[in-house]
C-alpha positions in Angstrom: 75.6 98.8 100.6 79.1 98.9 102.0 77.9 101.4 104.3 75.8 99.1 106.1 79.4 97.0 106.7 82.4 100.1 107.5 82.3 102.3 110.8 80.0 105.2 110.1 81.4 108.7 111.0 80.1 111.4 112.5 81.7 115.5 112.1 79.8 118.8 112.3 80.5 119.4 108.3 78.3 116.5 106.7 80.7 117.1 103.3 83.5 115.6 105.4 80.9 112.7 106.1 79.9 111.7 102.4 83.3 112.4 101.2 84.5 109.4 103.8 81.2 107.2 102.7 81.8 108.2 98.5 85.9 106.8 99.4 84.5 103.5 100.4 81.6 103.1 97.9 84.8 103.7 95.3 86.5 101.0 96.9 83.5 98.3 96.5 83.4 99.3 93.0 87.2 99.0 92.3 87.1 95.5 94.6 87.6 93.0 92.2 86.6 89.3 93.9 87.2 86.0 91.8 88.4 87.6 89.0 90.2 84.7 86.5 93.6 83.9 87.4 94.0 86.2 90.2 95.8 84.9 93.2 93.3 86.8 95.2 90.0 84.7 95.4 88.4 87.2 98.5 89.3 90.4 95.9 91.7 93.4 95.8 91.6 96.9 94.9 93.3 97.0 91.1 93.9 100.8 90.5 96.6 100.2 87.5 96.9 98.1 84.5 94.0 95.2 85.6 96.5 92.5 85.0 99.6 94.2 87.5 99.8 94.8 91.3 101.7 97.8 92.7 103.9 96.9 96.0 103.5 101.1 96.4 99.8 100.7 96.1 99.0 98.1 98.2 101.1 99.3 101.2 99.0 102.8 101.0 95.8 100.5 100.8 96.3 99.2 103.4 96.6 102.3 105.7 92.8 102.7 105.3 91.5 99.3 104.9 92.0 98.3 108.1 89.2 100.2 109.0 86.7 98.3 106.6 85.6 96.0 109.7 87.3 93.3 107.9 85.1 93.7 104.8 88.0 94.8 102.5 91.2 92.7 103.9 94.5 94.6 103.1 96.5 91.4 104.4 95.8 88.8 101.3 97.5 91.6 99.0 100.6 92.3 101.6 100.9 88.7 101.7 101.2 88.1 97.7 104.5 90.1 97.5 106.0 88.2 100.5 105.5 85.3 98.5 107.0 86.5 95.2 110.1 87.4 97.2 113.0 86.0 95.8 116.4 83.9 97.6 118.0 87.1 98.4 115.2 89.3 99.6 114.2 91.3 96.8 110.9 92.2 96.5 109.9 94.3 92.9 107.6 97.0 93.6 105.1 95.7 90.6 104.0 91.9 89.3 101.9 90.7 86.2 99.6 88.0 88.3 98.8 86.1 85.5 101.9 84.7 84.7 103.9 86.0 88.5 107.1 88.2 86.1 108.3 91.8 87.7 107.3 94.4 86.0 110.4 97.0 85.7 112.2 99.4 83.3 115.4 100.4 82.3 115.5 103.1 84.8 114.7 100.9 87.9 115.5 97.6 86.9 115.3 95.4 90.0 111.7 96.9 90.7 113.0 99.0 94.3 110.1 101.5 95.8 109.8 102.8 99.3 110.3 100.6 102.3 107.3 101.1 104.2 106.4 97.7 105.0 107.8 97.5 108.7 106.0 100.7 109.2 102.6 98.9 107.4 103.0 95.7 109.5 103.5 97.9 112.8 100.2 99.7 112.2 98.0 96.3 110.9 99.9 94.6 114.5 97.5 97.8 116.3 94.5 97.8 114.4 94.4 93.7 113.6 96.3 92.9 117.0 97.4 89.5 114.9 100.9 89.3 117.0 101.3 85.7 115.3 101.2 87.5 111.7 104.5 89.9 113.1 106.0 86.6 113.9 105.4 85.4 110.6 106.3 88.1 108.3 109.4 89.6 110.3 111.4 86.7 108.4 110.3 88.2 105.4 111.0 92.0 106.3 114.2 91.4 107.0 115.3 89.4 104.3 114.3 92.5 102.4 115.8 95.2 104.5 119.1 93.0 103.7 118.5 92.8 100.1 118.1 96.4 99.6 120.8 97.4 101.8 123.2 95.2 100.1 122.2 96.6 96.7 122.1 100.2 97.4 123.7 101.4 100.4 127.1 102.7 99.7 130.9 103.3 101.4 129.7 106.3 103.2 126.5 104.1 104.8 124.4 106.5 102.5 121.5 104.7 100.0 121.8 105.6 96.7 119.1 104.8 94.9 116.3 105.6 91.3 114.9 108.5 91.6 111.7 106.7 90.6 111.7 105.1 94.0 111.4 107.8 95.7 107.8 108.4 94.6 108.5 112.1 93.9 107.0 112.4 90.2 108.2 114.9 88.0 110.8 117.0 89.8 114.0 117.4 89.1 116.5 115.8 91.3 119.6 117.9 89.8 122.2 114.5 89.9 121.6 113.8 93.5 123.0 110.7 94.5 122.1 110.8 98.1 118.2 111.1 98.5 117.5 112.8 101.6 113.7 111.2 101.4 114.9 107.5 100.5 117.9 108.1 103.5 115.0 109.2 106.0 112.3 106.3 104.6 115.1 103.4 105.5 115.6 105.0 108.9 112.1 105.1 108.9 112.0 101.3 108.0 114.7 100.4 111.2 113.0 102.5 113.9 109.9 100.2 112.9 111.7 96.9 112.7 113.0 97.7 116.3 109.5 98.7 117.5 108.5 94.5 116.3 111.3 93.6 117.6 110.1 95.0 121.1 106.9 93.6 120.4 107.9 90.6 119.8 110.1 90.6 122.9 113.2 89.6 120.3 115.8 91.8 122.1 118.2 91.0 119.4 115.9 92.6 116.8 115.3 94.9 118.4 118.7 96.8 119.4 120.0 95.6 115.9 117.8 98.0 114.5 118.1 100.5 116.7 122.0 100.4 115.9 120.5 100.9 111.9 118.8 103.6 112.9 121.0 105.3 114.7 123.8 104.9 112.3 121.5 106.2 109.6 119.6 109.1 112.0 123.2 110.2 112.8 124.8 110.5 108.8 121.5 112.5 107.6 121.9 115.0 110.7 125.5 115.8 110.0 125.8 115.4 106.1 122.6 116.2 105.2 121.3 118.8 107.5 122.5 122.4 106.2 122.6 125.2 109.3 122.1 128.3 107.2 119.2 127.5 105.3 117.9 125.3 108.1 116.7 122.1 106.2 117.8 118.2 105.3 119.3 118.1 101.7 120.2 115.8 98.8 123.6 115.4 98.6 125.7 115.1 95.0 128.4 112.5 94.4 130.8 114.3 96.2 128.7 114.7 98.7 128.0 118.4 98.6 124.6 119.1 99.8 122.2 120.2 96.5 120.6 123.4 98.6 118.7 124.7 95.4 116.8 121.2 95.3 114.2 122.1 98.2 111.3 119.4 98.3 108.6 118.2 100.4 110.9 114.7 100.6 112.6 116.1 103.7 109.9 115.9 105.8 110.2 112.0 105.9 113.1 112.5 108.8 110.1 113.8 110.7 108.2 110.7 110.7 111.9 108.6 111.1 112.1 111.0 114.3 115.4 112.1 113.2 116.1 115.7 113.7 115.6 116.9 117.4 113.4 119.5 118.7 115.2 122.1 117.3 116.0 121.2 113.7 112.1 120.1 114.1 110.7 123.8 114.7 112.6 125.4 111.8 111.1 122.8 109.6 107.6 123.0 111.3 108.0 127.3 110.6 108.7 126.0 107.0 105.5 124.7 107.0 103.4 127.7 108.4 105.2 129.9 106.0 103.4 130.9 102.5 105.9 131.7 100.9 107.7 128.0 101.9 105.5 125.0 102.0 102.7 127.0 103.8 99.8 127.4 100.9 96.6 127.6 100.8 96.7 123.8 100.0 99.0 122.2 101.9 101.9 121.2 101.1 103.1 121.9 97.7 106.0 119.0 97.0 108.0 122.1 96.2 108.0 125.2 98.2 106.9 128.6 96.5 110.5 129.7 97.0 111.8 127.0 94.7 112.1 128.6 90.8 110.4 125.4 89.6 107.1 126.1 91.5 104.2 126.3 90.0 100.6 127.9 91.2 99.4 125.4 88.4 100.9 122.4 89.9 103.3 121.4 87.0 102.4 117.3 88.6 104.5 117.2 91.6 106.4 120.7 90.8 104.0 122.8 92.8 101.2 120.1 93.2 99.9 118.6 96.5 100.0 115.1 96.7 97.8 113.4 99.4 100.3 111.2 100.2 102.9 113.9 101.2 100.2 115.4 102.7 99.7 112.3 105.0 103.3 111.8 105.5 103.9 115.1 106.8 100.9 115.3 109.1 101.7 111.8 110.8 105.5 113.6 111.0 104.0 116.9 112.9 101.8 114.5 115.0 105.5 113.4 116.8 106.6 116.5 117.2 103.8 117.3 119.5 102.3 119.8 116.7 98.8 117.5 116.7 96.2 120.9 116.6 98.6 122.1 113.4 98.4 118.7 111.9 94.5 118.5 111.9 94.1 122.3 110.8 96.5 121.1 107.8 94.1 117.7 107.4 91.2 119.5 107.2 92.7 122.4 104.7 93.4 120.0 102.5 90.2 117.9 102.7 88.1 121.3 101.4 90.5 121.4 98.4 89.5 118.1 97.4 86.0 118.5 98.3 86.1 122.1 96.4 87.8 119.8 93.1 84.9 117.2 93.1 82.4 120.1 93.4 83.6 122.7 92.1 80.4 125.6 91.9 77.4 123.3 94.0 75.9 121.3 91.0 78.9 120.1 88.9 80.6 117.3 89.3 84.2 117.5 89.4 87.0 114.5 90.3 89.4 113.8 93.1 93.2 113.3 91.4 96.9 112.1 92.1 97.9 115.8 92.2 96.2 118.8 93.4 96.5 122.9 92.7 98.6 124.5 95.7 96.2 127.8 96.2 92.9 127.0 94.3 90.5 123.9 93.6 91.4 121.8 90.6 93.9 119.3 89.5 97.3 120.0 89.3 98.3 120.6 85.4 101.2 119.3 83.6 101.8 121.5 80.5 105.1 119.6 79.2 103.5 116.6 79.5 106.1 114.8 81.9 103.5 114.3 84.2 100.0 112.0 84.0 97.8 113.0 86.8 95.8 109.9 88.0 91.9 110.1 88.0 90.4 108.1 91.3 93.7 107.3 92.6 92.0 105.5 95.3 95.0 104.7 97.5 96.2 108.4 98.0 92.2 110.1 98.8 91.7 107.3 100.7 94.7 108.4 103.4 93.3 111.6 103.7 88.9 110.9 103.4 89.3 108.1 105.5 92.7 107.1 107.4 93.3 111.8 108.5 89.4 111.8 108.6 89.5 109.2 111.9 92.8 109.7 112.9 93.5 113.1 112.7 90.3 115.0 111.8 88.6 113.4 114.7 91.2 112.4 116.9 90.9 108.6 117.5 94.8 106.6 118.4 93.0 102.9 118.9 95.5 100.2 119.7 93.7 96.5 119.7 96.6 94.5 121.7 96.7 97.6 124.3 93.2 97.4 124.4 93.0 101.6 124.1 91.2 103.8 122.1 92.7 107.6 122.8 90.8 110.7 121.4 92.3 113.5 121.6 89.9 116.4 120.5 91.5 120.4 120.4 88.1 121.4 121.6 84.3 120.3 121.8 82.6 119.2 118.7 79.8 117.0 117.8 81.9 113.9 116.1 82.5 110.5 116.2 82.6 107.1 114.9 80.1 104.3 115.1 80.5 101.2 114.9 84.4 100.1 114.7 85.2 97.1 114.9 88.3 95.5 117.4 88.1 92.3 116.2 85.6 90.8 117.5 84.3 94.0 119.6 82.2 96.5 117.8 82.4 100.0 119.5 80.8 103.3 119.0 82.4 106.8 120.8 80.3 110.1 120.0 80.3 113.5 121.5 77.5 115.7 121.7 75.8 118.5 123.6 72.4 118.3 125.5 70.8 119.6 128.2 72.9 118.0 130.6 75.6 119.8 129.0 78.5 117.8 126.6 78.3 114.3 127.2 80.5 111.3 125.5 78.4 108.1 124.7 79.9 105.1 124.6 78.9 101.3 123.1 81.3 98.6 123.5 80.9 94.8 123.6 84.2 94.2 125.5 86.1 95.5 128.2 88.6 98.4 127.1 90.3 101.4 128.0 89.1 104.9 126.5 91.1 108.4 127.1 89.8 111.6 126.5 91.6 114.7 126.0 90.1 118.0 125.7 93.0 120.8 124.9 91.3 123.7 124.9 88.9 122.6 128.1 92.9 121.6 129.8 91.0 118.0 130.6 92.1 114.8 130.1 91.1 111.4 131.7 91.6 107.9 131.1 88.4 105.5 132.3 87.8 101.9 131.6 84.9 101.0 130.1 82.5 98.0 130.5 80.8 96.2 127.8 77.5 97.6 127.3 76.4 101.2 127.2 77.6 103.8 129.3 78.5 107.9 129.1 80.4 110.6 130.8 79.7 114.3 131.2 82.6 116.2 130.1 81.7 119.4 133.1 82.1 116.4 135.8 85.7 115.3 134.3 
């Protein structure tokens, strides 16, 4: 059983439990090893058309898989599009690999999706702690950083780009020409290629990234930032910002850090507000003040997507907003529990698209939406990448040596069993007669912090190989 192989989690609502084991008992059956002509001999997760690879795909994979103790290896996948890039850079966002051909359409013809391998190679570099493998793969990053800058990045030092990029289904874009999300995701892209770039100790990389960055952060806050309605916008070809288009896309410049503390709390309000992005479900990819909103979903119209829902919660997690992030995380992890059972004995299904204010998929009655069964690498951000992260609290960095957990207040939870590297390490909390008490496993030497918000305690300790614990009273 894969169980016997992955961390094993521990939380006070055992639902939250199997849902996290069920996610990774889906991904053993989708793992397809030494399958005939794939370039993938160890396996990969399929979840399309069994012959194709999705760039898309892949890059949300391997968010979560890094947690599979090595048992499912995102790298082999990453890896396989690095290779198909071509002399100047590009990189299609889907491949046949039988015969190694794109796989595009009339509407996106060179293959472009979002650029979110910097930020994917930053987060395997502090779960892997392979620094060699940043070495190795910055080469490639840039090459396609270049490629799509030189393809789509315009006069005004704006991206213009498919809307089918932009990974926002269904909704209507209204002739934007400037994206606000794709704007913010390549900002996004620069602020992580300086981050390897300090890494790596390359100062050069580094501050020629940060120039990006800054370039872009500073164009989105004063063309696409509106002051009366408080919130990033599209902009049209003449550069007018398209302030009936509202969409859960903006909230990529929190992730790219790019509005300041300010800008941030009228977008975090947005949030918290019902009749905004503030539903039951959180967060609709269009607020319930947008006329194309839809309590059905209507796909992406009114539907909640777990990958918005991830994006936005890692963006409120900068913002110092970590106790409204993981009330949001666990929100939407009862909606998709509620959808895959929805009245105790029936078996329902977890989806692509969920209902903003009650369980259930999100339904497309014009049919210009197909809402994906099992879409294995959106649930598993939310059962298992929020679930550790956010839901219990853990920041674990192998090449610092740290594992961080910051819990809003005392609960029994945990996680058994995690491997760094070549360490295998188990943090739990739970109450006794002593009081509450943290155990602790490790095999190595490294550095554990615990911070309690509601108990105003935090303390950073190092911690031996072996078994050891600490009473939270005598913090």
């Amino acid at each position: 059983m894969v169980k016997d192989f992955v961390p094993c989690v521990h939380f006070y609502d055992q639902d939250f439990v199997d849902m996290y084991d069920r996610t990774w008992v889906w991904i053993e059956e989708n793992w397809k090893e030494n399958v005939k002509n794939s370039p993938f001999p160890q396996g990969c997760l399929y979840t399309g058309h069994e012959n194709e690879i999705s760039l898309f795909d892949c890059m949300l994979e391997s968010l979560f898989l890094v947690y599979s103790n090595q048992k499912f290896d995102p790298c082999p996948q990453i890896d396989y599009f690095y290779s198909m890039q071509e002399a100047d850079g590009r990189i299609s966002e889907r491949y046949n690999v039988v015969d190694g051909t794109a796989v595009t359409d009339e509407e996106n013809p060179l293959g472009l999706t979002l650029p979110l391998l910097p930020y994917v190679e930053y987060c395997f570099y502090h779960k892997i702690g392979n620094k060699k493998r940043l070495k190795e793969v910055v080469v490639y990053l840039e090459k396609y950083l270049n490629w799509i800058s030189a393809n789509y990045q315009t006069e005004n030092g704006l991206f213009s780009v498919p809307y089918s990029a932009c990974r926002l289904g269904n909704i209507e874009r209204y002739g934007a020409k400037y994206t606000i999300d794709y704007n913010a995701a390549m900002a996004l892209a620069a602020l992580y290629m300086s981050n390897i770039g300090d890494i790596l100790n390359d100062k050069e990389l580094s501050f020629r990234y940060k120039r990006v960055y800054f370039s872009l952060k500073t164009r989105i806050n004063s063309m696409m930032w509106d002051t009366e309605r408080q919130f990033y916008f599209d902009l049209d070809e003449n550069g007018q910002r398209i302030v009936h288009n509202k969409h859960i896309g903006c909230y990529w410049t929190m992730l790219a850090e790019i509005p300041n503390f300010e800008y941030a709390e009228y977008l975090i309000k947005q949030l918290k507000d019902p009749n905004e992005f503030g539903t039951d479900n959180p967060f609709p990819c269009l607020p319930v003040s947008n006329p194309n909103y839809s309590a059905n979903g209507e796909g992406y119209r009114g539907g909640v997507v777990p990958f918005y829902t991830y994006l936005v919660i890692k963006g409120l997690v900068k913002y110092t907003t970590s106790i409204f992030a993981r009330e949001c995380a666990i929100r939407h992890m009862y909606f998709i529990l509620d959808t895959l059972h929805p009245d105790g004995e029936t078996v329902g299904e977890v989806w692509e698209a969920y209902k903003p204010a009650s369980e259930g998929p999100s339904i497309s009655t014009d049919q210009s939406f197909t809402n994906r069964k099992r879409y294995l690498p959106m649930l598993g951000l939310i059962t298992i990448t929020l679930m550790i992260e956010n839901i219990i609290g853990l920041d674990i960095s192998l090449p610092r040596k740290t594992v961080d957990w910051m819990m809003p207040s005392l609960e029994a939870m945990g996680i058994e069993n995690l491997s760094l590297k070549r360490n295998f390490i188990t943090i739990l909390s739970n109450k006794n007669l002593r009081g509450w008490e943290i155990r602790l496993e490790s095999e190595k030497l490294y550095y554990f912090t615990i911070e309690i918000l509601d108990e105003h305690k935090k303390k950073t300790l190092p911690i031996p190989s072996g078994k050891c614990s600490m009473l939270i009273d005598k913090l």
